[in-house]
NUTOR-77375 format. One record per residue: x, y, z of N, C-alpha, C in turn. Coordinates in steps of 0.001 Angstrom, whole numbers, plus 500000, padded with zeros to 6 digits. Example, Ala and Ser with C-alpha at 12.3 -4.5 7.8 and 13.67 -1.06 7.14 Angstrom:
2
513190494310507800512300495500507800513200496700507800/512850497750507080513670498940507140512900500030507870/
This chain:
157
485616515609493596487070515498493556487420514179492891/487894514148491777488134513286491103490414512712491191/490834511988491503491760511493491562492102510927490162/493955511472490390494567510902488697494648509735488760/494278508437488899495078507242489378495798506601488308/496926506053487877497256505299486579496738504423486028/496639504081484530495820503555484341495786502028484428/495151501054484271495087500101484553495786499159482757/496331497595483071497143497244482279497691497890481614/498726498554482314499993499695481718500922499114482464/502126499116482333503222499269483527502808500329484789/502733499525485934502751500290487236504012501882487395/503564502977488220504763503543488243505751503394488977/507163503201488281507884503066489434508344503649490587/509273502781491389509024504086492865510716503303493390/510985503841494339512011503984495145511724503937496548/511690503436497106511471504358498660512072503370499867/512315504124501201513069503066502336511950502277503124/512718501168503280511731500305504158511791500652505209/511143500071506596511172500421507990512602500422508454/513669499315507805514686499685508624515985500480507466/515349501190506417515864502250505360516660500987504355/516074500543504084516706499551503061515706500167502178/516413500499500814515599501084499590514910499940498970/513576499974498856512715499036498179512489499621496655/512250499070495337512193499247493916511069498177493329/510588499252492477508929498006491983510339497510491217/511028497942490680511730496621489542512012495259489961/512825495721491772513645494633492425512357493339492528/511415494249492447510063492625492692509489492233491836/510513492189490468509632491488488998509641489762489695/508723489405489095508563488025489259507356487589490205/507297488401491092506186488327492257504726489435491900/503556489349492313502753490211492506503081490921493429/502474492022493036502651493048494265501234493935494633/501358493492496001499806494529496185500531495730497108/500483496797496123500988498005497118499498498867498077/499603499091498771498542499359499823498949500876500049/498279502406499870498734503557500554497429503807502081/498091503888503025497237504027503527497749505646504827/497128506545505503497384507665505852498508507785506841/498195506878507781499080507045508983499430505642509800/500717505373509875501032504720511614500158504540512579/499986503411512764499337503569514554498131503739514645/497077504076513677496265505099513803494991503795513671/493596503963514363493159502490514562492482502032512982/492247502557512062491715501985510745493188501417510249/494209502071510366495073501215509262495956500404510542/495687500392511701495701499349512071494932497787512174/493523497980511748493050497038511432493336496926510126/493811497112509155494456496940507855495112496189508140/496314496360508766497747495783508813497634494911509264/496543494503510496496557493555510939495911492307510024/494800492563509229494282491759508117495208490893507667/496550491885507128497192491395506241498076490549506840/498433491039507822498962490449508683498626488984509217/497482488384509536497065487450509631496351486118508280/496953487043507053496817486472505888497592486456504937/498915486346505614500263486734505222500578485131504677/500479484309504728500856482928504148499834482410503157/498411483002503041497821483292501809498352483630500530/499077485069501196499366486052499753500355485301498899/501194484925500355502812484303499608502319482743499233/501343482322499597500885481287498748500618481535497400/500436482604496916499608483725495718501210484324494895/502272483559495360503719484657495044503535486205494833/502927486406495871502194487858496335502816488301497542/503482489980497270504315490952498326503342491617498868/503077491789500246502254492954500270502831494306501102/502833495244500169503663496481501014502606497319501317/503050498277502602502210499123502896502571500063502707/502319501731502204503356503067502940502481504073503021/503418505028503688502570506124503485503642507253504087/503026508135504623504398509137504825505368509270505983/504847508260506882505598508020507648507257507421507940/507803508432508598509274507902508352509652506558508772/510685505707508564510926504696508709511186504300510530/511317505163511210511770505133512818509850505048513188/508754505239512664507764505109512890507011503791512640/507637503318511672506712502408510727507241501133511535/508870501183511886509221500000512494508436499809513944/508448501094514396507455501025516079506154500179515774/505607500616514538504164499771514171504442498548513924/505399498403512673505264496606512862505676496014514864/506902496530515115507123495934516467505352495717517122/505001497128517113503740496862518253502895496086517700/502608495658516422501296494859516149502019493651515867/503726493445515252503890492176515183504037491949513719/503615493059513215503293493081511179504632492361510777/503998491238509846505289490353509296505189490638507521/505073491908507268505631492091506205505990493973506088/506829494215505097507025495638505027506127496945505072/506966497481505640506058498942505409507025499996504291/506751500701503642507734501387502771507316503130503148/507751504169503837508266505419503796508458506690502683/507189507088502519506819508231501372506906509598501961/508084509952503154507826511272503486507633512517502733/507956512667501681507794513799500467506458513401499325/505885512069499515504925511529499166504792511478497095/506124511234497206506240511388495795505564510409494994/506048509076495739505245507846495248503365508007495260/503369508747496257501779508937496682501375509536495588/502243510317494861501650511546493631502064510774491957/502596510332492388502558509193491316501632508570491013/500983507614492089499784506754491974498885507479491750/498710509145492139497582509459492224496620510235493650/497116508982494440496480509182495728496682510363497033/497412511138496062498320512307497594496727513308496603/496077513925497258495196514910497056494470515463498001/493794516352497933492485517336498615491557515831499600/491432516614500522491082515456501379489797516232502609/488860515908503032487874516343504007487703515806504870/487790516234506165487736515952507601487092516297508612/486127516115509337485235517245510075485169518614509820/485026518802508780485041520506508045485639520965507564/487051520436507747488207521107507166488837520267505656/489959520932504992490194520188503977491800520660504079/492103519558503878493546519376503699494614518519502715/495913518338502358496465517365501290496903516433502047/495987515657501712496855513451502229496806512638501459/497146511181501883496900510151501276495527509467501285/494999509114500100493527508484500189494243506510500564/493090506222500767493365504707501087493185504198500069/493752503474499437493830503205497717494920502274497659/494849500819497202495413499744497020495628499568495258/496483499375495224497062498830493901497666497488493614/497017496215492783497763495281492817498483495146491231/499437494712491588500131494798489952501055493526490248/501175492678488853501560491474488820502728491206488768/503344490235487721504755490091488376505441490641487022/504854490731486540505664491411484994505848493251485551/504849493611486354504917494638486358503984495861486133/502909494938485858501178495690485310500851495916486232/500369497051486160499145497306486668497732496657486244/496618496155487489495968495218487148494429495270487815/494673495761489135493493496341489391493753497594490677/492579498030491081492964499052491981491453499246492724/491604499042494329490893499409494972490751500716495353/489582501201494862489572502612495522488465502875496331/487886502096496939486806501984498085487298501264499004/488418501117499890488903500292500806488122500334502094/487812499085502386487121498913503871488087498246504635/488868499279505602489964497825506405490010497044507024/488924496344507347487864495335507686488055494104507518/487708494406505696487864493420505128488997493442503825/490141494615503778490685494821502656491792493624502526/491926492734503141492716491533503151491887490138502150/490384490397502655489720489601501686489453489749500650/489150491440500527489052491761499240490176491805498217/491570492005498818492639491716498563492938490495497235/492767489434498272493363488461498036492195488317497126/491204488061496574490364487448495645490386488249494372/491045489396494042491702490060493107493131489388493113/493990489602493498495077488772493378495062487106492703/493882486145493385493276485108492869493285485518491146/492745486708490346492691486348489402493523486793488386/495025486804489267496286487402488071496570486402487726/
């Protein structure tokens, strides 16, 4: 199973979508800054909670880096805010319920699960700079360490 992902130093695609508390977020509105957009499957759920929390605790790094880091995925915005509340997450989550943005990047596809196969989001990070490139793209995410691996790509925009 091979994934479309966009290609790399192109313009990123753009997107639209509501933040946790439905404020519409726009790759345009964040020219000037890097942006590491992060898709990851679900809310709450304990891998992309150790994600969030990464980032979360390396949140004055990034913005040392004039680096945004958003998260989304298809979760509606009445969900995403319960997650930052419960973990404390001090930066956005952005709301792909129709997962359009997800099919944009690429990452909404055929997916395998204890036997079964179904359509989700793969875990797949995109960082794109402040002009608006696309620049690199993780597509082996460990959420472990995807804050370190993060940031040392970001290091070389």
């Amino acid at each position: 199973m091979s994934l479309k992902l966009p290609a790399l130093n192109q313009p990123a695609p753009a997107f639209s979508a509501p933040d946790q508390h439905g404020n519409i977020v726009t790759l345009d509105s964040l020219r000037g800054r890097n942006v590491v957009l992060y898709f990851y499957p679900k809310a709450m759920t304990p891998g992309c909670t150790v994600q969030a929390c990464g980032i979360r605790d390396h949140h004055a790094e990034f913005a040392a880096l004039n680096t945004l880091v958003l998260g989304i995925s298809p979760d509606a915005p009445q969900r995403l805010q319960k997650f930052i509340e419960r973990d404390q997450l001090n930066f956005d989550l952005l709301s792909d319920e129709d997962h359009a943005i997800a099919d944009a990047y690429g990452v909404w596809a055929l997916k395998k699960f204890m036997g079964k196969e179904y359509e989700g989001i793969h875990r797949i990070t995109f960082i794109i700079d402040a002009q608006g490139v696309l620049r690199h793209i993780i597509e082996k995410v460990k959420t472990k360490t995807h804050h370190d691996d993060t940031l040392a790509l970001v290091k070389t925009l």
